[in-house]
N, C-alpha and C positions, 0 to 999 in steps of 0.2 A: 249825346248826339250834337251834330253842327246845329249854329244858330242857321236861321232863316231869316231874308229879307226880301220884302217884296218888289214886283216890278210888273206892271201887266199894259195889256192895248193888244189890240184885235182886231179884225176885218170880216165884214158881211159877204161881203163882195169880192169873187173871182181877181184878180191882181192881172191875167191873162184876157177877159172877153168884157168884164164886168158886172157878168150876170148873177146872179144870186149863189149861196153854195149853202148846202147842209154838209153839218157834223155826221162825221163815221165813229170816231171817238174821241174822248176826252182824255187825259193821259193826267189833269191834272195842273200843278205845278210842278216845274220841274228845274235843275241847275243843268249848265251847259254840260253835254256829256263829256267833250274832252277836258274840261276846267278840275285838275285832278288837283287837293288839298293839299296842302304839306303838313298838317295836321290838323288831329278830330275835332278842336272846338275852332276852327277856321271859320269863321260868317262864309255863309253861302249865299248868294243872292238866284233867286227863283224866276222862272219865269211860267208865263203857258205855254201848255203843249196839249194843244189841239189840232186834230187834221179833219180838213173841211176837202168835199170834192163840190166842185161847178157844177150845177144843173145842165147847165147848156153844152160847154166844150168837155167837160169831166175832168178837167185837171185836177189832182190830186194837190193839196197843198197849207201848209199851217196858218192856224189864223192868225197868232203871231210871230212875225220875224223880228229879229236879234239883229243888233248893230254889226254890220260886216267887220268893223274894224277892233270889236271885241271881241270878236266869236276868233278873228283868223290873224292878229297881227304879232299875239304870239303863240303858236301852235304845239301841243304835243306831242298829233298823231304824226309817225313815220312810218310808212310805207313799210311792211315789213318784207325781209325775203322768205319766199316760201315759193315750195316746189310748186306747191298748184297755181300761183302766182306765175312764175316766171314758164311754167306750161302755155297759162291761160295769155302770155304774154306773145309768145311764140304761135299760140295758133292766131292770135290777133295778128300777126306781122303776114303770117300765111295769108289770112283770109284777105286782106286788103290787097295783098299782091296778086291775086288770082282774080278780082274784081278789076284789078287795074288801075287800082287806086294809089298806091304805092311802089314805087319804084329808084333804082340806082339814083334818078337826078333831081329826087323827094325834096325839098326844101320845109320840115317839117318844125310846127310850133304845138306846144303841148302847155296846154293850160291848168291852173293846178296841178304839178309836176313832181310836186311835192322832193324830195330826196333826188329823182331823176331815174327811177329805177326801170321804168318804161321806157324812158328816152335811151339808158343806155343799153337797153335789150335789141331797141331799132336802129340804131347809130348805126351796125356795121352795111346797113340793108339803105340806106339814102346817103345823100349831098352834106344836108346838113340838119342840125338838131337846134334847138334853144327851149329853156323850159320859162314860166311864167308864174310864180308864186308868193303870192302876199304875206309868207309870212318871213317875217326878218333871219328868227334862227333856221327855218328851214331851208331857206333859196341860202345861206352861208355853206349850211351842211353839204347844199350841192354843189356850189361854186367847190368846195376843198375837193369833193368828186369828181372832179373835171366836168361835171356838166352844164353847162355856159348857163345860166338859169339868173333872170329878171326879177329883182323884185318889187312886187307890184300888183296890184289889182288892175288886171285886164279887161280892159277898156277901150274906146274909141282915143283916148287919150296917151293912153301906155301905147297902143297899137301903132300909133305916130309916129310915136319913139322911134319903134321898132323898124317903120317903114323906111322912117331915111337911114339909119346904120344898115341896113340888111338887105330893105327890099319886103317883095311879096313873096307870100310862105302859097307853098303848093299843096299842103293837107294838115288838117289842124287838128287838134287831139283834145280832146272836152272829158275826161276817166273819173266821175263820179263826183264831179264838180257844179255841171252845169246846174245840179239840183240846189246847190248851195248859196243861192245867191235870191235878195229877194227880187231882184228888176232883171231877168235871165235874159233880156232883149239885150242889154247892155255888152253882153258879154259876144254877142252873135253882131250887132255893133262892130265891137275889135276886130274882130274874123276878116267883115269885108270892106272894112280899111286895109290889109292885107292881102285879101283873097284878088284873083283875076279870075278871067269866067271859065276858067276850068278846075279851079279849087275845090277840095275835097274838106268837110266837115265830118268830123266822127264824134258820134256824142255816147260816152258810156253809162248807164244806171244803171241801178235793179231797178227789175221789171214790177209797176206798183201790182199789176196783178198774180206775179207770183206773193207781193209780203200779204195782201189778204191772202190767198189761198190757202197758203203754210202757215197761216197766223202768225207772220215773223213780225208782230208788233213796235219788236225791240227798235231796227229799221229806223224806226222816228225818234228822232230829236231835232232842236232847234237849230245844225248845222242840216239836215235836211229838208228844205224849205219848199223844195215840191218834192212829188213821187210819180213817174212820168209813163205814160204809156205813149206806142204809137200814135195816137190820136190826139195826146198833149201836145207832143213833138211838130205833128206837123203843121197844129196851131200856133204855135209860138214862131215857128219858120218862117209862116206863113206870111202871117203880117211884117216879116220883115225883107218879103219878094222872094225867099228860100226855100225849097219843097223838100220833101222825105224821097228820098230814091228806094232806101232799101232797111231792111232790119234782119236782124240775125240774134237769134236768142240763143244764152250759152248757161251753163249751172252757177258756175262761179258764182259765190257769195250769194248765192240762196235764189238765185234767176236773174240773169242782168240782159240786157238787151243791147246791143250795138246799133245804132244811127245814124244812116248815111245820108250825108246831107250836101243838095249843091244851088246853085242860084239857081232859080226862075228861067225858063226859055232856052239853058242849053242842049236841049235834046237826046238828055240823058234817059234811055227807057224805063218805067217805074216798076222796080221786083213786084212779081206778084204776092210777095208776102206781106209788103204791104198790106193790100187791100184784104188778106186773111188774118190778119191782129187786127183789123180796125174791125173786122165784122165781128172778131169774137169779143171785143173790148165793147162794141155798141149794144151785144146783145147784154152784156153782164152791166150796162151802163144804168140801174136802180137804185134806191135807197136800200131796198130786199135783200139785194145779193152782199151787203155788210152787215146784214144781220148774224149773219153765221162767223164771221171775222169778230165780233165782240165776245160772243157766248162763249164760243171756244178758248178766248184768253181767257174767261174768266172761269171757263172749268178749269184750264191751265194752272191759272194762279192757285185753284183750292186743292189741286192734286202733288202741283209741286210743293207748296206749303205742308201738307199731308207727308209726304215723302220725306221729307226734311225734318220733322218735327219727328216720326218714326222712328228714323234713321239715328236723329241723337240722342231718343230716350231707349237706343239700345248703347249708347257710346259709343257710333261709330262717327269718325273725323271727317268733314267736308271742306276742301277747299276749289274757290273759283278755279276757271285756267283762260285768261284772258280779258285783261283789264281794256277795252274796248270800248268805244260810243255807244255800241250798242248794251253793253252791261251796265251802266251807270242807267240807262229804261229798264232793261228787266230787274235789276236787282231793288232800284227803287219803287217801280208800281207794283212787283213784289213784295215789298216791304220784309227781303232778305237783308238784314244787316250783320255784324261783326258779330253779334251776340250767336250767331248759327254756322256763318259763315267765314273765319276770322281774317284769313291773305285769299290774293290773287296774285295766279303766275301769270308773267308775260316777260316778252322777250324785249321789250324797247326800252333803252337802259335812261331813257329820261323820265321815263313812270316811277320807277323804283325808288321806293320810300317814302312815296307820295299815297294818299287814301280815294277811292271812289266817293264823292263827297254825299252828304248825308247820313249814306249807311256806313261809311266810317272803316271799309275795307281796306285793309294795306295793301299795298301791291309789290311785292316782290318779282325776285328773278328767277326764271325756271330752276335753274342749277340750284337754288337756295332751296326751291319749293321740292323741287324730287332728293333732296339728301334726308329728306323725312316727309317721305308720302302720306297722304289721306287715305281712308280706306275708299271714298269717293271725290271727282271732281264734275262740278258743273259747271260744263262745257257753253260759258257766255261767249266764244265763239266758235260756235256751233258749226259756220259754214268753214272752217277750218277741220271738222270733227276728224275726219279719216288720217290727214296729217298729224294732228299732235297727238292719235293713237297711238302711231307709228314710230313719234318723237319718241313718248312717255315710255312704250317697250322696248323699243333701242338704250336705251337708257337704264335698261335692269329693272324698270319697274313693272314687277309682272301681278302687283295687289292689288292696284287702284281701279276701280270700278268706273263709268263714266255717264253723267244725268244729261239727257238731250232734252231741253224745255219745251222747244216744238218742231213738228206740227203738234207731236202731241208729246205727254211726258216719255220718258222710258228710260231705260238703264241697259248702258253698253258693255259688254266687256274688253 
C-alpha cells in the first residue's frame, strides 16, 4: 500500500458567522480525492476530513481546508459529457430564461468553468460567454475549445482584469464551485466588481440536505469545503449586501439546488420557495437529525464489505465504474482496495493508468474495462447509475451485474 504522510490544522469556529460548530462526522485522514498516483508505492500525503455544521447559521463545512493552489492549480477532474449532463444543462438554459434572467443580450461569466462545457451549451442563447478557471491545464484545454476561458482564481482582483478588457457581465454562473473555496466571500467579491444593479448570480451545489438524507457521504472531500443549504446561502450573501431571490431543486448528482441571487434593494420579489427550504432546513436544523446520517454509513459499510467478501469467496470479479472525488471517500473509508477490487473504468483519458491513491486502484478506460467484463461493477458514480447502465448494455454487455452503495446497498441488473 502507498506510504502516508501527515498534514493536519482545524477550526472550532464557523468560518461564515463565527459561532461555535459541532462534528456530524469524522471521515478520518484522508488524500485529496482528485490527486490520482501514478503508481502504488507513491507517498501520499493525508489530511482531515471532518465536517463540522454552525450551531447558529447551520453552515455545513470542513474543519479543515486545503491550500487552494494545491488542491486546483493542477487538476484532473474534466467535466465529462453525459447525456444527463448536457439535459440538466438545457433545462438550466430554460429555467433562467423563463425567470428572466437570461436572455439574447446575456453578457455571461462562468466561474469554474472547467473544460467550458456549460458555457458552450449557452453560447448560442446570449451576447457573450467567458469562463474563469484556476487551473493551468484545464482553462488550456478550453482555450483549444474556442471557449475564451481565464486563468485564474476569481477574485476581486481577476474581476478587474476582467472589467477594463470587457466591461460588466450581466449573469454569472457559480456550477459546483462556490463550495470549493475556503473564503466564499471572495469569490461573491469578483461578482460585484462586475455586476450593475441588475445582475444575476446563480450558484449551483448539491443540496447538503439531500447527501445526509441519501447518506451520500461520499460527497465530502477536501475540494468540498462547505455543503450549502438555502439558509447557508443567504448568510453568506447576506453580509455581502446580496439576498437569495429564489431556489430550484433539480436530481442531478444525487439533489443540487440552484441559487438565484441579486443585490440588496433592487425590488426583485423573493420566490416563495424560499422561505419553504428555509422552514424545512430550520426544522431539521439538530445535532439528532445526523444521527441517522452516521449509523446508516456505517450499516452501509458492514453490508457492502459483507457483499463483497461474499461475492469473491464464490469467485465472482468486481470492478469499480468511475474513478471519481467521490470514490477515492467511499472506496477509502471503506477500506475497499485492489486486493477485492482491482481497476476502475472511467471515461477521462487523463486518469488512465493512474491509481486511486491508498487503496492502490488502477483506473483504466471503459473500452479496456468492457473487452473483459466483471461479473459485477460498483457503481462509485452512482448518480450517473441509469447512464452507464445504458452505456454498459449498448455495448454487448448483457453479464455484468451492478452494486449501488447508497442510500442503501443493493444490486442492479
Amino acid at each position: 500500500m502507498s506510504t502516508k504522510t501527515r498534514s493536519d490544522g482545524s477550526t472550532q469556529a464557523c468560518r461564515i458567522c463565527g459561532e461555535d460548530v459541532f462534528t456530524v462526522i469524522d471521515l478520518g485522514e484522508n488524500p485529496f480525492a482528485n490527486a490520482l498516483v501514478t503508481n502504488a508505492a507513491e507517498v501520499v500525503k493525508i489530511y482531515p476530513l471532518v465536517l463540522n455544521v454552525c450551531s447558529k447559521c447551520a453552515t455545513a463545512q470542513l474543519g479543515y481546508c486545503a491550500n487552494d493552489f494545491e488542491l486546483y492549480s493542477n487538476y484532473l477532474y474534466i467535466t465529462p459529457k453525459s447525456t444527463a449532463l448536457s439535459a440538466h444543462y438545457e433545462w438550466t438554459t430554460q429555467f433562467l430564461k423563463t425567470q428572466g434572467h437570461l436572455s439574447k443580450a446575456s453578457r455571461v461569466l462562468e466561474v469554474g468553468s472547467n473544460v467550458g462545457r456549460f458555457l458552450e451549451h449557452i453560447r448560442p442563447h446570449v451576447r457573450s460567454i467567458i469562463g474563469v478557471d484556476p487551473a493551468i491545464n484545464i482553462a488550456r484545454t478550453a482555450n483549444k475549445r474556442g471557449i475564451p476561458t481565464v486563468n485564474a482564481f476569481f477574485n476581486k482582483t481577476s474581476a478587474k482584469e476582467i472589467l477594463q478588457r470587457q466591461g460588466q457581465k450581466d449573469l454569472f454562473i457559480a456550477r459546483h464551485c462556490f463550495a470549493h473555496n475556503e473564503k466564499p466571500w471572495l469569490m461573491l467579491d469578483g461578482m460585484q466588481t462586475l455586476m450593475h444593479a441588475d445582475s444575476v448570480l446563480v450558484i449551483e451545489n448539491a443540496y447538503f440536505l439531500d447527501t445526509v438524507t441519501n447518506y451520500e457521504f461520499d460527497q465530502i472531500y477536501h475540494e468540498h469545503m462547505y455543503y450549502h443549504t438555502s439558509r447557508s446561502i443567504s448568510e453568506i450573501a447576506s453580509r455581502r449586501g446580496l439576498k437569495l431571490i429564489d431556489v430550484i431543486h433539480t436530481s442531478i448528482h444525487g439533489g443540487t439546488m440552484l441559487y438565484i441571487v441579486k443585490a440588496k434593494g433592487v425590488g426583485d420579489t423573493v420566490s416563495p420557495r424560499v422561505a419553504q427550504y428555509r422552514g424545512r432546513e430550520n426544522a431539521m436544523h439538530r445535532e439528532s437529525f445526523y444521527r441517522d446520517f452516521t449509523t446508516q454509513i456505517e450499516k452501509n459499510k458492514r453490508e457492502l464489505s459483507t457483499l463483497i467478501e461474499m461475492l469473491k469467496s464464490q469467485g465472482k470479479t468486481i470492478h469499480a465504474y468511475g474513478a471519481s472525488a467521490k470514490s477515492t471517500t467511499l472506496l477509502n473509508y471503506y477500506g475497499i482496495t485492489s486486493d477485492t477490487v482491482p481497476v476502475v473504468l472511467d471515461s477521462t483519458a487523463t486518469k488512465h493508468g493512474k491509481y486511486i491513491p491508498l487503496v492502490n486502484i488502477k483506473v483504466i478506460s471503459e473500452e479496456d474495462g468492457l473487452r473483459n467484463p466483471p461479473d459485477y461493477y460498483l457503481l462509485t458514480i452512482w448518480n450517473y447509475k441509469d447512464e452507464i447502465i445504458r452505456k454498459v448494455r449498448a455495448m454487448g454487455n448483457m453479464k455484468s451485474k451492478f452494486i449501488l452503495p447508497h442510500p442503501r446497498v443493493e444490486v442492479c441488473e
